[in-house]
N, C-alpha and C positions, 0 to 999 in steps of 0.2 A: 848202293853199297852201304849208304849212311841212311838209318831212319832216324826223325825224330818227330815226338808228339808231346804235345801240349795238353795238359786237362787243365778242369780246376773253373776257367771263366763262369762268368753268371752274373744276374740281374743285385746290386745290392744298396740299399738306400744310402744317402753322403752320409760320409762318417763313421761307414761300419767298416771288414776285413774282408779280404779272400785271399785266396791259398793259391798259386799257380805254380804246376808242375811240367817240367820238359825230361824227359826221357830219351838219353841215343842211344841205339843199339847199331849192328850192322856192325862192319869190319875196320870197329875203331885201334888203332894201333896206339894213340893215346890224345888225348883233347886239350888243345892250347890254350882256347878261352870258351864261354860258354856266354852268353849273354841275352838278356829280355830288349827287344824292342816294341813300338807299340805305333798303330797307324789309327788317325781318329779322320772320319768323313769328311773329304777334302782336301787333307793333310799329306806332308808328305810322312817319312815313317821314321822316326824317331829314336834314341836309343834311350833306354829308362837306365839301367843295369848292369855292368858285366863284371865276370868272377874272371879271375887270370888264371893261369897254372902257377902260379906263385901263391893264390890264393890272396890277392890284391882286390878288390872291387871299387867299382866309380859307377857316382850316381849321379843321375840329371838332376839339376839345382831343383827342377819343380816336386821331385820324389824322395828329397834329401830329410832325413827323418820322420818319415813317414812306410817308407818301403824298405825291408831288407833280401836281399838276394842271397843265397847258401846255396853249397854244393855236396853232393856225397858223390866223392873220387870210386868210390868200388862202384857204385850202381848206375853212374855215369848219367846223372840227375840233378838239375836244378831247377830251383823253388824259387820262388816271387811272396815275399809276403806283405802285404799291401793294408795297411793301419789307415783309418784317417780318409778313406778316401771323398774325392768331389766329382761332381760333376763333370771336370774337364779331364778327367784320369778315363774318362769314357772313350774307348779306341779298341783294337782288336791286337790283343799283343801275340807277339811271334818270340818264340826261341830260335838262337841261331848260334851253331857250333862248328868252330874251326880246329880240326882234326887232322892228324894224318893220319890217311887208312892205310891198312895192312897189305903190302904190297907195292905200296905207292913212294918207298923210301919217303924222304923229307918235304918232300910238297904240302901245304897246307893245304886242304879244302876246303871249303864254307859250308854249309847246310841249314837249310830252313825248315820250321816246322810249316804247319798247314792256318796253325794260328787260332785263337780263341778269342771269344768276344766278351770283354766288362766290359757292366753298363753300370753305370753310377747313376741314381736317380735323384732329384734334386727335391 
């Protein structure tokens, strides 16, 4: 009922940027929160990021000015913008949106995307 996809990950030396996007579409009736989590080999899965429907956001001490998270409420899209990075930001980050879909009156549902992989190289 709910898609979401991830672009944007990629291979990038410490210190430089990238751009991560999550897109939902499918039969959202409107989106609670929107959030970046991130899983690195071994690890268990993390949260970096999340945008509220207030438009509130909280960040993991380790990504705290260095990373900003934004949202665009009509396109039902959010970004990961990631400055600075290192080595240990190396992990496969996942978007994940808690939504009620159309139909489903006030339930909230969860949804993952498939996930994308930074590589920070050192």
């Amino acid at each position: 009922q709910v898609h979401v996809v991830e672009s944007g990950g990629g291979l990038v030396q410490a210190g430089g940027s990238l751009r991560l996007s999550c897109a939902a579409s499918g039969r959202i009736y409107s989106i609670n929160t929107m959030g970046w989590y991130r899983q690195a080999p071994g690890k268990q899965r993390e949260p970096v990021a999340i945008s509220t429907s207030a438009d509130s956001t909280d960040y993991a001490d380790s990504v705290k000015g260095r990373f900003t998270i934004s949202r665009d409420n009509v396109k039902n899209t959010l970004y990961l913008q990631m400055s600075s990075l290192k080595a240990e930001d190396t992990a496969v980050y996942y978007c994940n949106v808690r939504v009620r879909v159309l139909g489903w009156g006030q339930t909230i549902t969860e949804y993952w995307g498939q996930g994308t992989q930074v590589t920070v190289s050192s």
